[in-house]
C-alpha positions as protocol buffer text, in pm:
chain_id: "A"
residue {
  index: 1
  type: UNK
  ca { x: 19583 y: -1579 z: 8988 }
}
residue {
  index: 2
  type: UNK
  ca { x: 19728 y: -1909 z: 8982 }
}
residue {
  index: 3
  type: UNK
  ca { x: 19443 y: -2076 z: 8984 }
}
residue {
  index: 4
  type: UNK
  ca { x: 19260 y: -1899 z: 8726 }
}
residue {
  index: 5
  type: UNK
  ca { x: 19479 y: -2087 z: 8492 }
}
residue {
  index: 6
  type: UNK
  ca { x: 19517 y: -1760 z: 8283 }
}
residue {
  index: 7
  type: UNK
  ca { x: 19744 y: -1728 z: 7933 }
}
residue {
  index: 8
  type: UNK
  ca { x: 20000 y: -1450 z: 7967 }
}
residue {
  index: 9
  type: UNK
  ca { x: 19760 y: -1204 z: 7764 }
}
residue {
  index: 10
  type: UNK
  ca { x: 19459 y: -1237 z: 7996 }
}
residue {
  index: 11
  type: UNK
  ca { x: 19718 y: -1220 z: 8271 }
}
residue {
  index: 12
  type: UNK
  ca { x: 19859 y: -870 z: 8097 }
}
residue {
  index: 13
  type: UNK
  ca { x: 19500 y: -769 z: 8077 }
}
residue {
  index: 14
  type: UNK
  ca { x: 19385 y: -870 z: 8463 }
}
residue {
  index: 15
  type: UNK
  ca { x: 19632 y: -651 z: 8570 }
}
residue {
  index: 16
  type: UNK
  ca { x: 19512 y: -384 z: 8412 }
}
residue {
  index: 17
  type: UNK
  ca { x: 19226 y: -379 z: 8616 }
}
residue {
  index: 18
  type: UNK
  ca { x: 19410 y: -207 z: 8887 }
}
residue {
  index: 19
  type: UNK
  ca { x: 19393 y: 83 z: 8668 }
}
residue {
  index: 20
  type: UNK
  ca { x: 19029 y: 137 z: 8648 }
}
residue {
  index: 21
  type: UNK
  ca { x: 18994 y: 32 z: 9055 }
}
residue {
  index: 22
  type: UNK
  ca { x: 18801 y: -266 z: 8983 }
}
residue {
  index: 23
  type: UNK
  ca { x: 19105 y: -528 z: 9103 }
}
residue {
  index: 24
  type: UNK
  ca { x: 19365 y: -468 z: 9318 }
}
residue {
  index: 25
  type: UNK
  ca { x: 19697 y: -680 z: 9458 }
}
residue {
  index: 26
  type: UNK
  ca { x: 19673 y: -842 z: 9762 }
}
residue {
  index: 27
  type: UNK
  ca { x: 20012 y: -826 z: 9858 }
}
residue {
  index: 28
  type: UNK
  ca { x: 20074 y: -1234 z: 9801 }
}
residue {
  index: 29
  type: UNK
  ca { x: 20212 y: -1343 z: 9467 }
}
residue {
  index: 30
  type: UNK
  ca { x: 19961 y: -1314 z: 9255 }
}
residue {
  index: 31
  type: UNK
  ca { x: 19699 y: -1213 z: 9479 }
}
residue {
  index: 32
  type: UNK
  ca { x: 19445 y: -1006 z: 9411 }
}
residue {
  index: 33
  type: UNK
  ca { x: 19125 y: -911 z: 9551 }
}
residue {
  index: 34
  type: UNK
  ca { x: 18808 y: -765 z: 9384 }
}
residue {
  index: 35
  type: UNK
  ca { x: 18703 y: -407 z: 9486 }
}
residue {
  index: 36
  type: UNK
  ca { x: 18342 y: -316 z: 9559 }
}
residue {
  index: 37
  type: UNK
  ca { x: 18392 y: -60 z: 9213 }
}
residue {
  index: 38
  type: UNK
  ca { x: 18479 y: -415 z: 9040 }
}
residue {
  index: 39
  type: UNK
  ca { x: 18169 y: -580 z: 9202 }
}
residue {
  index: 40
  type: UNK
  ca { x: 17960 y: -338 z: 9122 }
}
residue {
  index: 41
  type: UNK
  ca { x: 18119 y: -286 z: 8760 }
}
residue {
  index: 42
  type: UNK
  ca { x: 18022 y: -662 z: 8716 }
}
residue {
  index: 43
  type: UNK
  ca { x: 17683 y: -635 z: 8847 }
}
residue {
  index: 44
  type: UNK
  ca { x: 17603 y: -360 z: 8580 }
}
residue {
  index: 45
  type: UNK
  ca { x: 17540 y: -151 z: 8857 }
}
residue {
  index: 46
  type: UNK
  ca { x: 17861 y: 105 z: 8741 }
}
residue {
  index: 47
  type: UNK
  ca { x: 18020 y: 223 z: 8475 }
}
residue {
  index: 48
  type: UNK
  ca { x: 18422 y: 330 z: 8469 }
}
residue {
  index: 49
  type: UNK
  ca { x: 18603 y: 504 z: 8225 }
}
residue {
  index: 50
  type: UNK
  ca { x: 18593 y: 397 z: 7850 }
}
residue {
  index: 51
  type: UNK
  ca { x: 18984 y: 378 z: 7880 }
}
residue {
  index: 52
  type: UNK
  ca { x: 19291 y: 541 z: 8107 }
}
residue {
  index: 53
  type: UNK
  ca { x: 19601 y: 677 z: 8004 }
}
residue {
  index: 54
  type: UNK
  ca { x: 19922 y: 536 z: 8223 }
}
residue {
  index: 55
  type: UNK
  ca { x: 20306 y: 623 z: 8235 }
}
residue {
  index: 56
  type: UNK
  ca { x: 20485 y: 454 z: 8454 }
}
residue {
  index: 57
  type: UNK
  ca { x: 20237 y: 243 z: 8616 }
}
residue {
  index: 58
  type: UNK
  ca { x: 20021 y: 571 z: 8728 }
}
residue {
  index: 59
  type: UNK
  ca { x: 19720 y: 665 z: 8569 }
}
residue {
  index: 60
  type: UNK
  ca { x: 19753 y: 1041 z: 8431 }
}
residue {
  index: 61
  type: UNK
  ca { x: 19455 y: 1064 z: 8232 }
}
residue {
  index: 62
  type: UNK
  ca { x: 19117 y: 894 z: 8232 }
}
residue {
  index: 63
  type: UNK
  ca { x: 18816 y: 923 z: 7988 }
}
residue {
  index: 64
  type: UNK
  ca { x: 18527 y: 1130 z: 8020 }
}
residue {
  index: 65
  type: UNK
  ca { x: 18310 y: 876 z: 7857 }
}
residue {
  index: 66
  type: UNK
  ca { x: 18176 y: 602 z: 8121 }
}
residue {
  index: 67
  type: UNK
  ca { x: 18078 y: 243 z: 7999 }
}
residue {
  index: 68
  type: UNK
  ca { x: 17914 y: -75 z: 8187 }
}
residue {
  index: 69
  type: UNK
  ca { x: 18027 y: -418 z: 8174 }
}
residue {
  index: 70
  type: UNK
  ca { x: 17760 y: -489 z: 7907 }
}
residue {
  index: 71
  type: UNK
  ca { x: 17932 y: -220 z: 7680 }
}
residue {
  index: 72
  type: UNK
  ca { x: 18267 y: -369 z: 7695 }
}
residue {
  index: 73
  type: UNK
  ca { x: 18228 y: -729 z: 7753 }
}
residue {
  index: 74
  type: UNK
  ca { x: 18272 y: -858 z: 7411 }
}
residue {
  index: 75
  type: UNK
  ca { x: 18556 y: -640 z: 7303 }
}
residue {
  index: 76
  type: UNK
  ca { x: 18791 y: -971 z: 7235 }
}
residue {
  index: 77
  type: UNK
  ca { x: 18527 y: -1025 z: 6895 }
}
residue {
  index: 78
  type: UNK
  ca { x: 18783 y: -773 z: 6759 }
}
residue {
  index: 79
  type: UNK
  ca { x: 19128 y: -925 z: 6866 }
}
residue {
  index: 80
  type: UNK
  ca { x: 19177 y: -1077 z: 6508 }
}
residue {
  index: 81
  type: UNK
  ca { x: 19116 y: -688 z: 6361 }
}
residue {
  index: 82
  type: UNK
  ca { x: 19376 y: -544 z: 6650 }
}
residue {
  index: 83
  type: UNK
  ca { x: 19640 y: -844 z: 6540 }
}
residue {
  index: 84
  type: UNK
  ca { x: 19571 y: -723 z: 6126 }
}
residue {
  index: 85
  type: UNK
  ca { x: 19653 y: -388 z: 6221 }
}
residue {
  index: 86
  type: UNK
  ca { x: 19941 y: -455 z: 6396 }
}
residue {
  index: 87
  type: UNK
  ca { x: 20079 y: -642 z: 6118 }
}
residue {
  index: 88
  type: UNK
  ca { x: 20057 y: -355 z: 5878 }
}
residue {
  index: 89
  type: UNK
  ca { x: 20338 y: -159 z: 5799 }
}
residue {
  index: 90
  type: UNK
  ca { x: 20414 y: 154 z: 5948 }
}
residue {
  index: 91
  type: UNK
  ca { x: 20590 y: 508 z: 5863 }
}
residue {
  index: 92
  type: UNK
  ca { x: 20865 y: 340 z: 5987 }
}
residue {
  index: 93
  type: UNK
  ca { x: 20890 y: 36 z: 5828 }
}
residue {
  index: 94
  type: UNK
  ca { x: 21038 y: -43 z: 5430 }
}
residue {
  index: 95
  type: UNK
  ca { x: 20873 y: -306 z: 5189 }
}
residue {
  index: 96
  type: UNK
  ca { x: 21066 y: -557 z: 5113 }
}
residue {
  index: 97
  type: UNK
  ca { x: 21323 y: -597 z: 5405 }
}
């Protein structure tokens, strides 16, 4: 991992590969290896779930809807749209505080 010269959100988001099966830790600090699900998930030749519900580090949940690399790939285009939402004001929150 060290050498992959990730920021701390790709990092966040590498790990969640474990999740899905695709990477997995080696056992080393931050070592990881690449399972044959994430080989083949790169090679287009499988799809995982869409998404995967977790508490407490364990999935409990996964989607019913499969996806290839191809369909998720270019998810980040929409970063800037998760970062406006985020910003917006909840339930919770009061104008003007």
């Amino acid at each position: 991992m060290d050498k992959m010269n990730l920021n701390n959100t790709q990092f966040t988001n590498f790990q969640k590969l474990r999740y899905f099966h695709l990477a997995l830790p080696l056992g080393g600090h931050n070592e990881w290896i690449l399972t044959r699900d994430g080989t083949e998930f790169l090679q287009g030749r499988k799809k995982v779930p869409k998404f995967v519900i977790t508490r407490n580090a364990q999935v409990i949940r996964k989607s019913s809807d499969l996806v290839f690399v191809q369909e998720v790939k270019d998810c980040v285009e929409y970063k800037v749209e998760w970062q406006q939402q985020a910003a917006q004001l909840t339930l919770f929150d009061h104008e003007g505080e």
